[in-house]
C-alpha positions in Angstrom: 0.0 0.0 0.0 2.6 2.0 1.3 4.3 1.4 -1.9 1.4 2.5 -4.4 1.0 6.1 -2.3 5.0 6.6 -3.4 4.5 5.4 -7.0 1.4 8.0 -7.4 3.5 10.7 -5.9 6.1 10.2 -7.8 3.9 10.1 -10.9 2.3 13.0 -10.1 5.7 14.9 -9.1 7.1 14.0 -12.7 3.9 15.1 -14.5 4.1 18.2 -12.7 7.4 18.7 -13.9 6.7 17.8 -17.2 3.5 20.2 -17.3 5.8 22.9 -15.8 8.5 22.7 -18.8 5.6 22.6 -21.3 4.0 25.8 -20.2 7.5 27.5 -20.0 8.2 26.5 -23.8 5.0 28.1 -24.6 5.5 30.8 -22.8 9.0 31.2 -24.8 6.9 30.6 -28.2 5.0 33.3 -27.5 7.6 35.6 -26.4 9.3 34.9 -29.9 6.3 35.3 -32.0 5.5 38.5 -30.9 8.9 39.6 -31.2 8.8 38.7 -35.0 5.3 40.1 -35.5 6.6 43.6 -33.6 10.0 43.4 -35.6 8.4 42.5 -39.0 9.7 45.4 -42.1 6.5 43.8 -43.5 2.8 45.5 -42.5 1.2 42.7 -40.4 -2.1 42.6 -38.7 -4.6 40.2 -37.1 -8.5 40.9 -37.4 -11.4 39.1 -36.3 -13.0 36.8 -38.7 -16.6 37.7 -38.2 -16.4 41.5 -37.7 -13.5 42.0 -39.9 -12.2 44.5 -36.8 -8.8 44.5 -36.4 -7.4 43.4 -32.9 -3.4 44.0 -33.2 -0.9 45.7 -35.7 2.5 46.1 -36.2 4.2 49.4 -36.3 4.9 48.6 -40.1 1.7 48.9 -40.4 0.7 51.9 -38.9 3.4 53.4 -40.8 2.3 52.1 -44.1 -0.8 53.5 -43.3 -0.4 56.5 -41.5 -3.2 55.7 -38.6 -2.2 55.3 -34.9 -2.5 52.3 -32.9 -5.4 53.4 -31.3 -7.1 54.4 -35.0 -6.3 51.0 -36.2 -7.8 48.9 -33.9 -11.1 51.0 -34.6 -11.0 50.1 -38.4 -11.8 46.8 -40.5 -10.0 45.1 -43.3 -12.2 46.9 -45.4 -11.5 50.5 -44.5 -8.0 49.8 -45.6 -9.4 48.6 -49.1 -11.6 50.7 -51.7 -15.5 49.8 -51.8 -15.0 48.0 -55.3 -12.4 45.4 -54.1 -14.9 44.6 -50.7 -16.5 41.3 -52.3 -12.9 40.2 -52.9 -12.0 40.8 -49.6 -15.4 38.9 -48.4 -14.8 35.8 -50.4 -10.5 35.8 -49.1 -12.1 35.6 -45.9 -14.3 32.8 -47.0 -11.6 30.6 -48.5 -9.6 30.3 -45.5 -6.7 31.2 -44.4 -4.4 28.1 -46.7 -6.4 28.7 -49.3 -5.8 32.5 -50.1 -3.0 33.5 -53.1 0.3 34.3 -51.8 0.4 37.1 -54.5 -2.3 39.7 -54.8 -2.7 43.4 -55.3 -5.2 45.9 -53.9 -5.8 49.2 -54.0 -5.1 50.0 -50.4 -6.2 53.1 -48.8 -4.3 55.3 -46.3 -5.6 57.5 -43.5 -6.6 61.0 -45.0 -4.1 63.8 -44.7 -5.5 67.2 -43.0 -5.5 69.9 -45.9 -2.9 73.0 -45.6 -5.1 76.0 -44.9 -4.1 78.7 -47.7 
């Protein structure tokens, strides 16, 4: 009996252990992934599939587009595009994410510049 309580504890020590060094390497996946998505030359962004809201950009991005981070994350996928190229953007979307062409061109559209007063 005596035997069985050690075996279990030990068992359970060596999952915990296990568990532990699993949740540090994620950790450290995480860390490194959001160094490269934050380091990227390349404009990179993640939106939500349904509302087509944008949750996170890179500063490439904002660059590219001239909006803050703040302005961003208020915008959709399709504020960055011109209303004829919206039903292409709508059926991307619906091909998933392997299925979409590695090379395509939109019109893009950046955030309106404030006119010089004469």
């Amino acid at each position: 009996m005596l035997a069985a309580v050690v075996g279990l504890l030990v068992l359970t020590l060596l999952r915990s252990r296990t568990l532990r060094r699993t949740l540090a390497a994620r950790q450290e996946d995480q860390v490194r992934l959001l160094a490269l998505f934050e380091g990227s030359p390349l404009p990179t962004w993640v939106f939500e599939k349904e509302t087509l809201r944008f949750i996170e950009a890179n500063e490439a991005a904002l660059q590219q587009y001239g909006y803050t981070h703040d302005e961003f994350t208020k915008l959709t996928v399709k504020d960055l595009r011109v209303p004829e190229e919206w039903p292409m953007v709508d059926w991307l979307i619906t091909l998933g994410q392997s299925e979409i062409p590695v090379q395509r061109s939109f019109a893009r559209c950046r955030k309106p510049r404030p006119r010089a007063s004469r």
